[in-house]
C-alpha positions as CSV (number, residue, x, y, z in Angstrom):
1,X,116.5,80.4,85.5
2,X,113.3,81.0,83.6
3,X,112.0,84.3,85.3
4,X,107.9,84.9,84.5
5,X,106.2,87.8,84.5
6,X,103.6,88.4,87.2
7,X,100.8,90.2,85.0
8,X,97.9,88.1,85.2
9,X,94.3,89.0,83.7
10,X,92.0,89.9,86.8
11,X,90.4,87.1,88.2
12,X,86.2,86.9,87.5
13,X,85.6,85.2,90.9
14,X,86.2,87.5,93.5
15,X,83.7,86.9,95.9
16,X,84.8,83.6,97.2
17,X,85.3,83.9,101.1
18,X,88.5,82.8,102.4
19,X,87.3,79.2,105.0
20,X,89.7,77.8,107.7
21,X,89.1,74.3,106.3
22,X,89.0,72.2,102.8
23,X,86.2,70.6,105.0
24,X,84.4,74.0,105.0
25,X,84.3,74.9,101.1
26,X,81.4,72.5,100.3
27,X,79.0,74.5,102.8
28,X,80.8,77.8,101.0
29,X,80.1,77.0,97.6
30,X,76.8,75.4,97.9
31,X,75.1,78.7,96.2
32,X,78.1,79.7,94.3
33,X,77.4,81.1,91.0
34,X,79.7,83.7,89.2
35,X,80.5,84.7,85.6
36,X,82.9,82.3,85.0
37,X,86.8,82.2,83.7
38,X,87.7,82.5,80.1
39,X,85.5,82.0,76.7
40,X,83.4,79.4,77.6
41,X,82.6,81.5,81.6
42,X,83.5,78.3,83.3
43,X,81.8,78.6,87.0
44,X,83.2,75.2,89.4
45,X,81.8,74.6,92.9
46,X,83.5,72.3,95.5
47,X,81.5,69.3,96.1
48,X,83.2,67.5,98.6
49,X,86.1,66.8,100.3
50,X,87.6,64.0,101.8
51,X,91.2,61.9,103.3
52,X,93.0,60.1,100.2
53,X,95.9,58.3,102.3
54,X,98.0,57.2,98.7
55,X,100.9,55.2,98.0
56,X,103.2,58.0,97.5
57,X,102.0,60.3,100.9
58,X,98.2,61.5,102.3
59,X,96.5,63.9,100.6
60,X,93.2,65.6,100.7
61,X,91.0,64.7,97.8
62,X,88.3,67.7,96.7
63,X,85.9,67.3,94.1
64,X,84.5,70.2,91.8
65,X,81.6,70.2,90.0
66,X,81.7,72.7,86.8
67,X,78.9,74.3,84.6
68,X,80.3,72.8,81.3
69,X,81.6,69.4,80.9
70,X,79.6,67.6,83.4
71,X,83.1,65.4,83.9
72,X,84.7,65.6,87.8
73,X,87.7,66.8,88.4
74,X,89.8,66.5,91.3
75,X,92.4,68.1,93.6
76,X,94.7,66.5,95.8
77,X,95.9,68.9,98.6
78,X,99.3,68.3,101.1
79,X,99.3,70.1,103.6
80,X,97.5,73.6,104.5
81,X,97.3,74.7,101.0
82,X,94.5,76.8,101.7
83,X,95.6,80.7,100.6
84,X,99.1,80.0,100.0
85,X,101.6,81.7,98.1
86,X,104.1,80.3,95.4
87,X,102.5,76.5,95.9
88,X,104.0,74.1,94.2
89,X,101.5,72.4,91.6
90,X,101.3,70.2,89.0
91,X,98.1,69.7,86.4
92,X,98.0,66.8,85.3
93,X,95.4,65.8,82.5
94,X,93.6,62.1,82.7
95,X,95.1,59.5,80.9
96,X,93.4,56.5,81.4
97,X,95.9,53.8,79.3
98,X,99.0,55.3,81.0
99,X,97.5,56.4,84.8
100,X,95.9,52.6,84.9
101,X,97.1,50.6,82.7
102,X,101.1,51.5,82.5
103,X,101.1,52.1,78.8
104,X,104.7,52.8,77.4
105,X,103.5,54.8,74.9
106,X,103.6,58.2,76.8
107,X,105.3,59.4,80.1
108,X,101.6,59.7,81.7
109,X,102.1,57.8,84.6
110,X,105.7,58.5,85.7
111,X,104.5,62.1,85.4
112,X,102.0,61.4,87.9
113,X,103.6,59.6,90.5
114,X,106.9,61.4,90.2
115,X,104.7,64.9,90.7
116,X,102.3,62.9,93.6
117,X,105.7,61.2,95.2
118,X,107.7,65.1,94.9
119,X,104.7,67.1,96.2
120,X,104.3,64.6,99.6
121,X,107.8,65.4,100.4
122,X,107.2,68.9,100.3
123,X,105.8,71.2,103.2
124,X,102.5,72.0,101.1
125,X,101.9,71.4,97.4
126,X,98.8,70.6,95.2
127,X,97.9,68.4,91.8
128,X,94.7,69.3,89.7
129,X,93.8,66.0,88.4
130,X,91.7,67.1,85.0
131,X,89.5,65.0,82.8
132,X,91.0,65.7,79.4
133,X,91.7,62.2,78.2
134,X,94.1,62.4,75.2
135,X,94.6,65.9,75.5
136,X,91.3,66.5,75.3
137,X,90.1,64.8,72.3
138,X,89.0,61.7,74.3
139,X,89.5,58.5,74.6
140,X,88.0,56.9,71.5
141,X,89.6,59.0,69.4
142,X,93.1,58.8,71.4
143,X,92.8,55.1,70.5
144,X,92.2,56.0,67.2
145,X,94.9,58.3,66.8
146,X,97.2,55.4,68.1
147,X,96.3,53.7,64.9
148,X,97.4,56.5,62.9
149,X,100.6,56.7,65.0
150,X,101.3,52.5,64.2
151,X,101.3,53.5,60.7
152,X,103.7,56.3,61.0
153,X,102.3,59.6,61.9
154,X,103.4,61.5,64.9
155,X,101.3,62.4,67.7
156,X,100.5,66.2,65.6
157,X,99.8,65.0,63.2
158,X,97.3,62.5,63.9
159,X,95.7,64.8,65.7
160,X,95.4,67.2,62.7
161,X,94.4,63.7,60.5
162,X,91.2,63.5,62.7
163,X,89.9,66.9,62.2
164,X,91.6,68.2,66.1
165,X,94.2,70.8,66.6
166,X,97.4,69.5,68.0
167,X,96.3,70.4,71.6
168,X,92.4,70.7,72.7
169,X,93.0,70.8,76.0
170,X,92.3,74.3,77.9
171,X,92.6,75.1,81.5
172,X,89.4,77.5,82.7
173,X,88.3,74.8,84.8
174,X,92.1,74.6,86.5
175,X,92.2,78.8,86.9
176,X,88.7,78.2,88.6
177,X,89.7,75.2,90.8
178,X,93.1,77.2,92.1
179,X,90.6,80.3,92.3
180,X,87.8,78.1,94.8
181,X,91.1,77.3,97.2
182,X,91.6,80.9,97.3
183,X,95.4,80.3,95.9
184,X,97.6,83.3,95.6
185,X,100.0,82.1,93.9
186,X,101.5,78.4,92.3
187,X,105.2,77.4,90.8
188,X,103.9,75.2,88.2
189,X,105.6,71.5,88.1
190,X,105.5,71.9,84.0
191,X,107.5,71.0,81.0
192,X,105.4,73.1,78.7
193,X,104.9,76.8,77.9
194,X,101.7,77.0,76.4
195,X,99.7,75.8,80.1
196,X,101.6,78.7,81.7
197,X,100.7,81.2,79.2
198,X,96.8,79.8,79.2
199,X,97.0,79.8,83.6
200,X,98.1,83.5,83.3
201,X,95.7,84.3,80.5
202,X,92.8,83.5,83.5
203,X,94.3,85.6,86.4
204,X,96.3,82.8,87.8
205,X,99.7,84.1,88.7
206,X,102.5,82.0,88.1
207,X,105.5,83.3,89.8
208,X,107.8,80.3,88.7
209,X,108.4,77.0,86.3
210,X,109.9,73.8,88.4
211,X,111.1,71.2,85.3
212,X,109.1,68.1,85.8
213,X,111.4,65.7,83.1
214,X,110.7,62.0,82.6
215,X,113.4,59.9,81.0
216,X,112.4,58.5,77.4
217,X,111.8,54.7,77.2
218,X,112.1,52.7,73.4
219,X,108.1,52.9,73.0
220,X,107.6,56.8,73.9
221,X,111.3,58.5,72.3
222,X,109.3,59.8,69.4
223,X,106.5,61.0,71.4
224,X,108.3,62.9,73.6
225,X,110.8,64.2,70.3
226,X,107.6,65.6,69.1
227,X,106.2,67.2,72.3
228,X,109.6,68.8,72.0
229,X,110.2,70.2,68.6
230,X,106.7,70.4,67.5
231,X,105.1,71.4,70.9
232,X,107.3,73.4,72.0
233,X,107.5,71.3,75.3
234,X,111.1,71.6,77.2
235,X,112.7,68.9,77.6
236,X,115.9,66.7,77.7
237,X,116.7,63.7,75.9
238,X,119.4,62.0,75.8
239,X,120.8,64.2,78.1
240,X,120.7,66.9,76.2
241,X,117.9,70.2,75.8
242,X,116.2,70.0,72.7
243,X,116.3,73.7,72.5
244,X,119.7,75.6,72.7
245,X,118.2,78.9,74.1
246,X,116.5,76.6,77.0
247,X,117.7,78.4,80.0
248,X,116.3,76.6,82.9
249,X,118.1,73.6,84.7
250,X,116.5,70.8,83.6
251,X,115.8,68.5,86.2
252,X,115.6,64.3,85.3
253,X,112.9,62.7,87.5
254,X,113.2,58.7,87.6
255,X,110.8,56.9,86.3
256,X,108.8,54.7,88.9
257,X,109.3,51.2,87.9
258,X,106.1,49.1,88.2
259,X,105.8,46.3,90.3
């Protein structure tokens, strides 16, 4: 089992008093105002908060408004996450053409509802729903990427093709959202290195990796190979780790059949 090392960089938003209820961190945050985490000083305020009775269990839905982006990212919170240690999260970056529309072409949506369906059944747990289409180059230019793809580039390198490194997304606004629900602690629901090295980077202390593994499917093999061996994302396909010194039980979710 994966162990990971508790140093974390100290946290730039100390100041944020502890509230009873998700209800109460509106009315908390309302004159928020701090230096902000990482490069780019992200500062986030909770906007509102609200019931989000889903498909796959009830949740609590809070809303963040940050100093950058202007985009609105979301929480969904089972349970009395409020202060908790070791709670079980997932961040899970927007993808519009597999979240809505089902594409094949990536594991988007099983991710989602396999993480939404997992973290119901547990006591507490949390998802950070972030607005970083196409990891974070955007729509438009996912689409356009696609095209790139169809003619026989891998997801990197399309990426590179368009002018983007082969990952733009970054997770100040995440370390800032677990930060305003005053989390101690998470066991990230994560297949890839890099977002627990960038969560620890900002003070967030990780104490532990749950494998979050979606079978391939004929349209997203290659995607997933790439995430893989170019990535450095760990996973299993086939049945088998695509890394030999990958030490951590890897764990097959199902994917959720559409109906």
């Amino acid at each position: 089992m994966l162990r990971i090392a508790r140093m974390t960089s100290p946290s730039p938003c100390t100041g944020l008093q502890r509230v009873a209820r998700l209800e109460d961190l509106p009315e908390r945050d309302k004159d928020h105002d701090c230096g902000g985490f990482g490069p780019h000083r992200i500062c986030v305020k909770v906007d509102a908060v609200a019931e989000l009775p889903t498909r796959f269990g009830r949740f609590q839905i809070v809303a963040f408004w940050n100093n950058r982006d202007g985009k609105d990212h979301v929480a969904l919170v089972h349970g009395d996450a409020m202060g908790a240690s070791d709670l079980p999260t997932r961040l899970h970056s927007e993808c519009l053409t597999g979240d809505a529309l089902g594409s094949l072409r990536c594991d988007c949506r099983d991710q989602l509802e396999v993480a939404l369906r997992r973290l119901s059944s547990m006591r507490r747990g949390l998802l950070l729903y972030l607005r970083q289409e196409g990891r974070g180059i955007g729509l438009r230019n996912k689409i356009r990427a696609y095209a790139l793809q169809d003619r026989g580039l891998d997801t990197v390198e399309a990426n590179r093709a368009l002018g983007f490194r082969d990952d733009e997304r970054d997770y100040e606004v995440a370390a800032h959202m677990l930060a305003s629900l005053n989390v101690a602690s998470i066991q990230l629901m994560t297949n890839n290195p890099d977002k627990i090295a960038q969560l620890k980077r900002y003070g967030v202390n990780v104490t532990k990796r749950i494998p979050h593994v979606i079978p391939p499917n004929e349209f997203d093999r290659r995607y997933l190979l790439t995430k893989a061996l170019r990535s450095g994302h760990q996973l299993e396909i086939d049945g088998k780790p695509i890394f030999s010194e990958q030490d951590d039980p890897v764990v097959v979710e199902e994917a959720v059949t559409a109906t």
